[in-house]
C-alpha positions, 0 to 999 in steps of 0.5 A: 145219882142214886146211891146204888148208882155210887156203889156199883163202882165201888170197886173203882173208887176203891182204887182211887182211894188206894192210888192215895195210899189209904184203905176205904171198906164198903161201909165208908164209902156208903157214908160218903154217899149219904154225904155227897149225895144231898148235894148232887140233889141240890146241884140237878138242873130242874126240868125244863118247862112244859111250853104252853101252846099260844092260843091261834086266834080267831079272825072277825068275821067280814063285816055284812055287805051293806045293803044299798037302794041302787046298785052302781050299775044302776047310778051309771045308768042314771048318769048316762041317762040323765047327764049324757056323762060318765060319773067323776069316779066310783067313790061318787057311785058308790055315795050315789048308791046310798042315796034313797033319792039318788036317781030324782036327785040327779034327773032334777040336777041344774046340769041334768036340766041344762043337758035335757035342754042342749039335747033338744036344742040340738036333736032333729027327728030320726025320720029327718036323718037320711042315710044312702041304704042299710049299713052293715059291720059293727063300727058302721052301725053304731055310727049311723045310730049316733047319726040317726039321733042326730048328734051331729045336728042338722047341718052335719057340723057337730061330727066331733061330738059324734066321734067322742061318744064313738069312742066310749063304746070301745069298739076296738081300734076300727073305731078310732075315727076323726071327723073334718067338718070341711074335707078337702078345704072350706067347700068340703063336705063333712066328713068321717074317716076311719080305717076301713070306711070314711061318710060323708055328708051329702047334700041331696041337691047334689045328685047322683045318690040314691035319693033324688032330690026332693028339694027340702035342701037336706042332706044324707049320710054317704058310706064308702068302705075300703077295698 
């Protein structure tokens, strides 16, 4: 409060001072503002401080994509081709990737060595595999692809391989199959049942087809699709 902020009201403080029975002039009530006025200075709360803004920080920037010799797709590749298998989990793809010699590495693989020999082994010429006539639908033809590289081996007795390699193409649910290697009790043929088709494995010395018998003792693929 400045002085002439006290006097202007001077006449109310006159009239508190006569309220009290005592007379003040203009000139003491002057020096009592001079008294007073030291203290409503000490007394004024300081003002309040000027909030200081917090800086907002700035992140890190990503680190760099790390440059790898195989993409993953290529060691999923590698793991097909070589080892007939899927990967144990994409923590091992990813190592994989960083590897310069991961696809030597893995081809000359003890398990790469051993699936090269089952595969020979169990591999009959496609020129061997007999089929009915031409197959037409999705599941149908990758069927008889399967078929044709002779998973099932050359008696036929090997379906279940076949159907297990089926159903990592995720086909949909017309793919889910089941093979018998004897349908319809020991004599049966082998056999593969599906929802809309099922095969059968044929001996040609059985007649009938549209093979003739040649008499080699082979046998073909036979399809029947439902309805």
């Amino acid at each position: 409060m400045a002085l002439s902020d006290y006097l202007k009201d001077f006449s109310l403080v006159e009239a508190a001072f006569s309220r009290q029975g005592l007379a003040i002039t203009l000139p003491q009530a002057e020096a009592i503002a001079l008294e007073l006025l030291p203290l409503f200075a000490a007394n004024k709360p300081a003002p309040a401080p000027v909030p200081v803004p917090v800086p907002v920080p700035t992140p890190p920037p990503p680190p760099p994509v790390e440059a790898t010799p195989y993409t993953l797709d290529q060691i999923r590749g590698f793991y097909e081709k070589y080892l007939g298998r899927e990967p144990e989990s994409e923590a091992i793809v990813e190592e994989w990737s960083r590897n310069p010699k991961a696809e030597e590495n893995i081809a000359h693989s003890t398990e790469a060595i051993q699936y090269s020999q089952y595969t020979a082994a169990h591999t009959v010429p496609h020129t061997s595999v007999l089929f009915d006539h031409d197959w037409t639908g999705t599941v149908p033809t990758a069927l008889r692809t399967l078929l044709a590289m002779g998973l099932a081996g050359p008696d036929g007795s090997n379906g279940q391989a076949v159907i297990d390699k089926l159903q990592t193409y995720d086909l949909g649910p017309d793919a889910n199959g089941e093979f018998q290697p004897h349908h319809n009790g020991p004599a049966g043929l082998p056999t593969y049942g599906f929802p809309k088709f099922y095969v059968s494995y044929v001996p040609l010395s059985a007649g009938g087809g549209p093979i003739p018998d040649d008499g080699s003792g082979r046998s073909y693929y036979q399809i029947v699709v439902f309805g």
